[in-house]
N, CA, C and O atoms as a DFTB+ gen file, in Angstrom:
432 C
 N C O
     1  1     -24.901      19.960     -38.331
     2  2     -23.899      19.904     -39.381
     3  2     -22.540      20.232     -38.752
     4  3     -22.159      21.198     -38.092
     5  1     -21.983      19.204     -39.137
     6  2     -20.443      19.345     -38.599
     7  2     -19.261      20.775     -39.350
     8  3     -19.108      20.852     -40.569
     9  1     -18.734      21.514     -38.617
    10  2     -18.083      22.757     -38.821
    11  2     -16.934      22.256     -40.491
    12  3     -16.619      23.084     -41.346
    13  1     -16.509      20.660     -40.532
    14  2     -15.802      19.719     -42.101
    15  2     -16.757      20.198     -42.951
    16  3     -16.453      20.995     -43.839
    17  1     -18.301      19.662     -42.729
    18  2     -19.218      19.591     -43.802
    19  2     -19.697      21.220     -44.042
    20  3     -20.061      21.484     -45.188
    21  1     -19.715      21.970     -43.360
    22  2     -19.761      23.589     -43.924
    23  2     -18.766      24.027     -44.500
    24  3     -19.109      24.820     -45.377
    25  1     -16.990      23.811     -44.392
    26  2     -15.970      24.194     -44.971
    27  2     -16.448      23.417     -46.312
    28  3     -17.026      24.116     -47.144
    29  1     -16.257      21.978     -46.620
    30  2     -15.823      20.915     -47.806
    31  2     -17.516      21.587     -48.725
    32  3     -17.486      21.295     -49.920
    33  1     -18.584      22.227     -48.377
    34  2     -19.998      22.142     -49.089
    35  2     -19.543      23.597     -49.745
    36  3     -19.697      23.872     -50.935
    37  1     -18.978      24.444     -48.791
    38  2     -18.355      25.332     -48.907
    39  2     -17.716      25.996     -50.384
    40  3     -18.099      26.705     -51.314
    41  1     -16.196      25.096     -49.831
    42  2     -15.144      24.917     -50.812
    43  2     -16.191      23.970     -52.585
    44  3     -15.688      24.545     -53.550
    45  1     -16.741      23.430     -52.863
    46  2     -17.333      22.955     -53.894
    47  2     -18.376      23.869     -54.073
    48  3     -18.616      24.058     -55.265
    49  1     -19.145      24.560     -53.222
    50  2     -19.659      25.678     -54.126
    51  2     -19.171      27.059     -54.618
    52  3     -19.662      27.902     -55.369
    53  1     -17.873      26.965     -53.825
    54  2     -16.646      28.258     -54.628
    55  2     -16.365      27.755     -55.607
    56  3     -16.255      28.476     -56.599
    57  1     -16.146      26.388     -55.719
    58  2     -15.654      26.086     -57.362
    59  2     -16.516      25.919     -58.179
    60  3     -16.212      26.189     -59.342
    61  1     -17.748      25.473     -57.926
    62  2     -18.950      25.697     -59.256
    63  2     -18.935      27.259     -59.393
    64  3     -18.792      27.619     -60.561
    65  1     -19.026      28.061     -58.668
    66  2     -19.270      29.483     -58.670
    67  2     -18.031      30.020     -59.605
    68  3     -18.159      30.693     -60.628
    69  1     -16.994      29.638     -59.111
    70  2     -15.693      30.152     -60.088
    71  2     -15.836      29.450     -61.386
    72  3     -15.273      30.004     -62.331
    73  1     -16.544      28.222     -61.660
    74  2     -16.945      27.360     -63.391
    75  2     -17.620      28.958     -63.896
    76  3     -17.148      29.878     -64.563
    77  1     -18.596      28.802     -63.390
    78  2     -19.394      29.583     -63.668
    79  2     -19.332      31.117     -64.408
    80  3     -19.706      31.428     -65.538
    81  1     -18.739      31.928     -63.378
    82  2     -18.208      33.018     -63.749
    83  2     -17.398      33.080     -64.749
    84  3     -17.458      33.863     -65.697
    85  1     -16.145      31.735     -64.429
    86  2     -14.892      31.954     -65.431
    87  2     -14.474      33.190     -65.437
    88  3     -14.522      34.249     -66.063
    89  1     -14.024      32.646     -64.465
    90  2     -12.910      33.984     -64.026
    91  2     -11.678      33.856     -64.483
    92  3     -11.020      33.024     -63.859
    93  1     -10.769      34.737     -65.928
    94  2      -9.889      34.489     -66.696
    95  2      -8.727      35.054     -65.901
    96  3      -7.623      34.817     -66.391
    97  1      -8.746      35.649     -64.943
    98  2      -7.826      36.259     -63.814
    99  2      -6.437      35.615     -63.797
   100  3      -6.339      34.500     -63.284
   101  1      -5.638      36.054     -64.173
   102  2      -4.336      35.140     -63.791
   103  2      -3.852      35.662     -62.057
   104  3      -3.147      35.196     -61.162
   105  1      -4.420      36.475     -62.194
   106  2      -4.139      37.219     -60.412
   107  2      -5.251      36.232     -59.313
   108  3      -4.956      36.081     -58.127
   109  1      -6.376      35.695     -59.848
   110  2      -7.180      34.970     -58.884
   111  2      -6.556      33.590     -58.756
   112  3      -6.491      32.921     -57.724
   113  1      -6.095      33.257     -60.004
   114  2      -5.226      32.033     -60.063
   115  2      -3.837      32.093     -58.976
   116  3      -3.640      31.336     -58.026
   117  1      -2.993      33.193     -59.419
   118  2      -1.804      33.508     -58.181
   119  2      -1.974      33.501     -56.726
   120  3      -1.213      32.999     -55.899
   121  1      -3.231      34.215     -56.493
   122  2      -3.665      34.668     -55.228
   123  2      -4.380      33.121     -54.316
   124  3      -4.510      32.992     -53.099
   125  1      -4.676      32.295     -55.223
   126  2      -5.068      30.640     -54.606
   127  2      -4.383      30.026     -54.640
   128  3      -4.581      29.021     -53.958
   129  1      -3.160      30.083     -55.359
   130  2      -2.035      29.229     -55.125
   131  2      -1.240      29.883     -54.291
   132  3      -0.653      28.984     -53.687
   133  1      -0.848      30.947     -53.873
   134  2      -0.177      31.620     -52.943
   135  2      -0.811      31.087     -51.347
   136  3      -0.148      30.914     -50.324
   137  1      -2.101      30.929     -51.507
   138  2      -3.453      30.523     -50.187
   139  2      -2.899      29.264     -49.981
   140  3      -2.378      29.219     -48.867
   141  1      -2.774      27.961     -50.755
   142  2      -2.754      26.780     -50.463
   143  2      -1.212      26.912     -50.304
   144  3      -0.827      26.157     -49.410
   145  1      -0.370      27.503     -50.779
   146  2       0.875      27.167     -50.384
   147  2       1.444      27.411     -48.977
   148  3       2.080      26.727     -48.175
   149  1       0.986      28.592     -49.003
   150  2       0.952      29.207     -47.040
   151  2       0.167      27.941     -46.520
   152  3       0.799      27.312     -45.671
   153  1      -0.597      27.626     -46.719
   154  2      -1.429      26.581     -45.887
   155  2      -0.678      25.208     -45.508
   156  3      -0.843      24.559     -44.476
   157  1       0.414      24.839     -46.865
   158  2       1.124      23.354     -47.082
   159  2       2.193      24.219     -46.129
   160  3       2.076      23.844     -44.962
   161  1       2.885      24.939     -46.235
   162  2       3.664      25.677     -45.483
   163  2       3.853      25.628     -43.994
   164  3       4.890      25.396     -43.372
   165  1       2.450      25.936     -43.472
   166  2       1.712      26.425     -41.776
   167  2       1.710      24.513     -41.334
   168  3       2.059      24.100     -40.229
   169  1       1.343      23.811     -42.229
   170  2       0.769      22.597     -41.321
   171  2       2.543      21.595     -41.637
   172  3       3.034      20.664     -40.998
   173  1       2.976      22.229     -42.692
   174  2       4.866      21.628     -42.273
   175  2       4.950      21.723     -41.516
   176  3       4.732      20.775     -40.761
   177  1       5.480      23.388     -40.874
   178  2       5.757      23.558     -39.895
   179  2       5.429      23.598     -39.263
   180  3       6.252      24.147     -38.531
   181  1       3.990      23.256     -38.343
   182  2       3.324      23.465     -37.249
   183  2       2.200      22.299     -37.329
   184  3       1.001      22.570     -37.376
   185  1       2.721      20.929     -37.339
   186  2       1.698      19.793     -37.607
   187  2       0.769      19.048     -36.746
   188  3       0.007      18.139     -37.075
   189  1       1.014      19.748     -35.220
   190  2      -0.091      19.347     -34.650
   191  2      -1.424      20.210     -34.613
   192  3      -2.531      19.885     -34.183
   193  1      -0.921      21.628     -35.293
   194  2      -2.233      22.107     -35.674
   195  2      -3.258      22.054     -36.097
   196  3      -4.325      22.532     -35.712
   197  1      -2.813      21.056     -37.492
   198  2      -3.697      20.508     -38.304
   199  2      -4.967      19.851     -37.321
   200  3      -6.147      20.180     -37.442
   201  1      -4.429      18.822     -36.298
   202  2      -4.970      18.009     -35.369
   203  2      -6.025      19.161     -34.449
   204  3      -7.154      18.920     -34.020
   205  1      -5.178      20.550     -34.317
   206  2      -6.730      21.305     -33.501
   207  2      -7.141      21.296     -33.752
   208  3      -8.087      20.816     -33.126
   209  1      -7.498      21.876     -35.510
   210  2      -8.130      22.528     -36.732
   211  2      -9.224      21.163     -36.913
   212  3     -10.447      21.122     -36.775
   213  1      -8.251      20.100     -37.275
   214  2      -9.444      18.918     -37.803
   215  2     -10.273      18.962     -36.353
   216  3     -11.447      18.639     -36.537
   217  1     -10.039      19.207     -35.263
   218  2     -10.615      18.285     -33.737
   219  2     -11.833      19.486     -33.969
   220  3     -12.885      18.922     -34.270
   221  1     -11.952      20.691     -33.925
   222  2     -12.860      21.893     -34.106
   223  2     -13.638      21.899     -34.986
   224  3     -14.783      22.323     -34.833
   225  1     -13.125      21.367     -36.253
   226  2     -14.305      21.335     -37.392
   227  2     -14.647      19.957     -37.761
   228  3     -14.865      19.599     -38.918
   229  1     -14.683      19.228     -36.765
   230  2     -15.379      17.597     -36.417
   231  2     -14.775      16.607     -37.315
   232  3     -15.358      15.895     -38.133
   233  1     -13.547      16.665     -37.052
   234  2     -12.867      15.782     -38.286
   235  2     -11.931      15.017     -36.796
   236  3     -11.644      15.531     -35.715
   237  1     -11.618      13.429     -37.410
   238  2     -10.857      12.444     -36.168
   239  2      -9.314      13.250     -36.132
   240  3      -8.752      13.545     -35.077
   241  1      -8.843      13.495     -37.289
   242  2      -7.532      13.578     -37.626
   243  2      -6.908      14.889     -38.120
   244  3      -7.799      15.618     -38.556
   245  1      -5.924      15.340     -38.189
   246  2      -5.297      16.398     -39.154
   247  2      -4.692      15.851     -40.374
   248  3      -4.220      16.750     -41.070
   249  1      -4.555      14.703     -40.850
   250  2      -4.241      13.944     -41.560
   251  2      -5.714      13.954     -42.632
   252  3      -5.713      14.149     -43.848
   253  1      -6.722      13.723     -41.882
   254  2      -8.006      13.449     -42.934
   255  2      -8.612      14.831     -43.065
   256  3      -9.228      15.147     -44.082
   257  1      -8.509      15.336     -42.442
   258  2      -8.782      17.157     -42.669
   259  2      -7.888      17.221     -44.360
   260  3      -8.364      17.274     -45.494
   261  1      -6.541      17.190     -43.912
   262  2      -5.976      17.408     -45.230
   263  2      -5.824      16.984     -46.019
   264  3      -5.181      17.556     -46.899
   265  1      -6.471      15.338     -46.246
   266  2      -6.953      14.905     -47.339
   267  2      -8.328      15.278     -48.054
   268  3      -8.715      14.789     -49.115
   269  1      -9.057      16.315     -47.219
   270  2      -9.803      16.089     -47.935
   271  2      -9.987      17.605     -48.488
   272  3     -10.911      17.964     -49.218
   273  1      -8.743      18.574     -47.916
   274  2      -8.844      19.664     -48.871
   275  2      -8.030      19.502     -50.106
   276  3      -8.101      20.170     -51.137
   277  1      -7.031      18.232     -49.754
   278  2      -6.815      18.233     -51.012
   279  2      -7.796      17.634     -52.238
   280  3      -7.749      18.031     -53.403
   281  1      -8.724      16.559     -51.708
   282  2      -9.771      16.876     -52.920
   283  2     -10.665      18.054     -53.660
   284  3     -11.313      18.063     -54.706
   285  1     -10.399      19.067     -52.614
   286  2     -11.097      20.043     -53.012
   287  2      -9.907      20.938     -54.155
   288  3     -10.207      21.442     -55.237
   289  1      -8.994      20.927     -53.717
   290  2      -8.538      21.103     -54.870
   291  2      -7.982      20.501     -55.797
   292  3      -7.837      21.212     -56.791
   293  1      -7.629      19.545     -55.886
   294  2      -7.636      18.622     -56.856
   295  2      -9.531      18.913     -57.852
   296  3      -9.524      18.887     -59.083
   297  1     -10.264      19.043     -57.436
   298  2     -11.361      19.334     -58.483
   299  2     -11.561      20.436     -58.851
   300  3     -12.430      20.625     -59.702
   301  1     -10.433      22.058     -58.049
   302  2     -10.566      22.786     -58.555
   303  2      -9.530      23.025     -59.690
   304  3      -9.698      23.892     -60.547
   305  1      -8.308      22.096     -59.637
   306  2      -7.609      22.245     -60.666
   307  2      -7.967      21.214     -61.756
   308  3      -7.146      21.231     -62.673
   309  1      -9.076      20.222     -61.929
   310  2     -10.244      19.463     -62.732
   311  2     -10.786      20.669     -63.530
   312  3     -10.749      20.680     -64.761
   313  1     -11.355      21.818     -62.701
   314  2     -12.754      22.265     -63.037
   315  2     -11.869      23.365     -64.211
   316  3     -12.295      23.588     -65.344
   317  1     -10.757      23.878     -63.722
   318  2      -9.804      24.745     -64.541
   319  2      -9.037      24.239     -66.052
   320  3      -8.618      24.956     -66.961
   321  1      -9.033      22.600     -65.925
   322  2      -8.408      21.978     -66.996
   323  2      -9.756      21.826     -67.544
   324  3      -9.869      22.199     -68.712
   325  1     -10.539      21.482     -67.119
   326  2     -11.991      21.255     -68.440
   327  2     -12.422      22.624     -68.919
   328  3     -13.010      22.597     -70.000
   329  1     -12.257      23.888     -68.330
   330  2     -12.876      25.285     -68.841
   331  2     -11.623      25.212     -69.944
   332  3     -12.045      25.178     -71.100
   333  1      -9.944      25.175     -69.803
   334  2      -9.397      25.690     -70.694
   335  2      -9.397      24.994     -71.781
   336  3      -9.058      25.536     -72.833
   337  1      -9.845      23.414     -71.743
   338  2     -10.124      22.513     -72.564
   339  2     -11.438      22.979     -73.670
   340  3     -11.344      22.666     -74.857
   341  1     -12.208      23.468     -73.343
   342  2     -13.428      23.793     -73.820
   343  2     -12.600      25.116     -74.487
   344  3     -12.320      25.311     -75.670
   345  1     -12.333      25.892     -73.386
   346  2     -11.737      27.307     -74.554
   347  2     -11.003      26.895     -75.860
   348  3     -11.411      27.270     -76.960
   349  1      -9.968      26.152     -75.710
   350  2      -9.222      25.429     -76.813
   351  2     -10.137      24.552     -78.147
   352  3      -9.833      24.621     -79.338
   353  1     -10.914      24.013     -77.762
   354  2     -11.386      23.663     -78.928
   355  2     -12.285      24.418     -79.734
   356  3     -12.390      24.370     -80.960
   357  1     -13.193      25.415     -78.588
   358  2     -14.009      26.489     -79.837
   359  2     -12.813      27.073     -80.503
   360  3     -12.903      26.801     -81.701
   361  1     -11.664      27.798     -80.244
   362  2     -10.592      28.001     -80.768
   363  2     -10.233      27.555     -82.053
   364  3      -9.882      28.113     -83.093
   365  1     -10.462      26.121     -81.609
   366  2      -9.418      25.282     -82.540
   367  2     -11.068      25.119     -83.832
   368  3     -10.940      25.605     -84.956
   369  1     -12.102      24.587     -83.534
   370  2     -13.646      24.855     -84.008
   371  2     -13.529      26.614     -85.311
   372  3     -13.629      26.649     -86.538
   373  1     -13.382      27.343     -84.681
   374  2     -13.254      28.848     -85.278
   375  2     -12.095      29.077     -86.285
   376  3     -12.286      29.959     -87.122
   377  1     -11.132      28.525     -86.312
   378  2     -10.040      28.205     -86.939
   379  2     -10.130      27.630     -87.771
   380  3      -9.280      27.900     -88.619
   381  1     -11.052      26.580     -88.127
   382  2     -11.232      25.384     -89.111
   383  2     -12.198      26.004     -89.782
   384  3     -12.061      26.004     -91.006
   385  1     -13.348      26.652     -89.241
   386  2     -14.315      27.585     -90.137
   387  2     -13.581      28.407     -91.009
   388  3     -13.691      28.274     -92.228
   389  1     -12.671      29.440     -90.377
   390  2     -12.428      30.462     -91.014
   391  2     -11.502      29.740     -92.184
   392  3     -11.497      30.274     -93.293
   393  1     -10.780      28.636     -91.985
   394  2      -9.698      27.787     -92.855
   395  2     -10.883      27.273     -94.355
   396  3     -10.802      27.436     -95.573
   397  1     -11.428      26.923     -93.870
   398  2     -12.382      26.296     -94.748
   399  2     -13.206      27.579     -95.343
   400  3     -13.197      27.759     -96.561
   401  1     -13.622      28.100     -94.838
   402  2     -14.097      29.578     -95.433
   403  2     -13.493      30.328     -96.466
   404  3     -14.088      30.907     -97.376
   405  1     -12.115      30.276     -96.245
   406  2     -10.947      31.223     -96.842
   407  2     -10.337      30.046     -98.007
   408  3      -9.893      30.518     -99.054
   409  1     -10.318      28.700     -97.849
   410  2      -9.923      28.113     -99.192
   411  2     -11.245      27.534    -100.072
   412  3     -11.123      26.704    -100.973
   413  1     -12.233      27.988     -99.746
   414  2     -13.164      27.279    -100.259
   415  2     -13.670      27.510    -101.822
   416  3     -13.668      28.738    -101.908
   417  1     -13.992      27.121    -102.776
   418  2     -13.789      27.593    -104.436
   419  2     -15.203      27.475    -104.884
   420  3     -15.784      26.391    -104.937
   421  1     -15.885      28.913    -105.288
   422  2     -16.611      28.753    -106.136
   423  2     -17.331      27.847    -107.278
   424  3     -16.826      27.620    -108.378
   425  1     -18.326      27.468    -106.932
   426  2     -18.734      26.710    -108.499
   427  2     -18.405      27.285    -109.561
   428  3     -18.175      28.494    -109.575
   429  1     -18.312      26.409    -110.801
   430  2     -17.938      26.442    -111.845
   431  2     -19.439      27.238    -112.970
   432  3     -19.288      27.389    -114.183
């Protein structure tokens, strides 16, 4: 197994694991965007690195290395819009009960 396919199997079972938990953290949220930004940051400024990094963890390119963490997050910011999506509608679900509950009129 190539050192890509342990990071990328990796990175997708941190994000089922974080579905999972639902972790409401606005600090775990800060603290991963702070991670990927240093990261977009390091390979600006220092872009043949990327090229060690991909050559070590069996990738042709530093170019396809970083396409393909950006799929990884791109599905972790997927996996974050479908949890808050789901929160929002039991929400919006609980709201319509209690609405309907509270105008609802006795038989006659």
């Amino acid at each position: 197994m190539n050192g890509i396919q342990v990071l990328l199997i990796g990175g997708v079972l941190a994000i089922f694991v974080y579905y999972i938990s639902r972790f409401r953290s606005a600090f775990i949220d800060l603290l991963l965007l702070f991670v990927f930004a240093g990261l977009a940051i390091f390979f600006i400024l220092f872009p043949d690195y990327s090229n060690v990094i991909a050559n070590k963890l069996g990738v042709g390119r530093g170019a396809d290395l970083l396409f393909y963490l950006c799929i990884l997050l791109f599905l972790f910011i997927l996996i974050k819009l479908f949890a808050r999506i789901r929160r929002l509608e039991k929400k919006l679900t609980e709201l319509a009960r209690k609405q309907a509950k509270d105008e609802a009129k006795l038989p006659e």
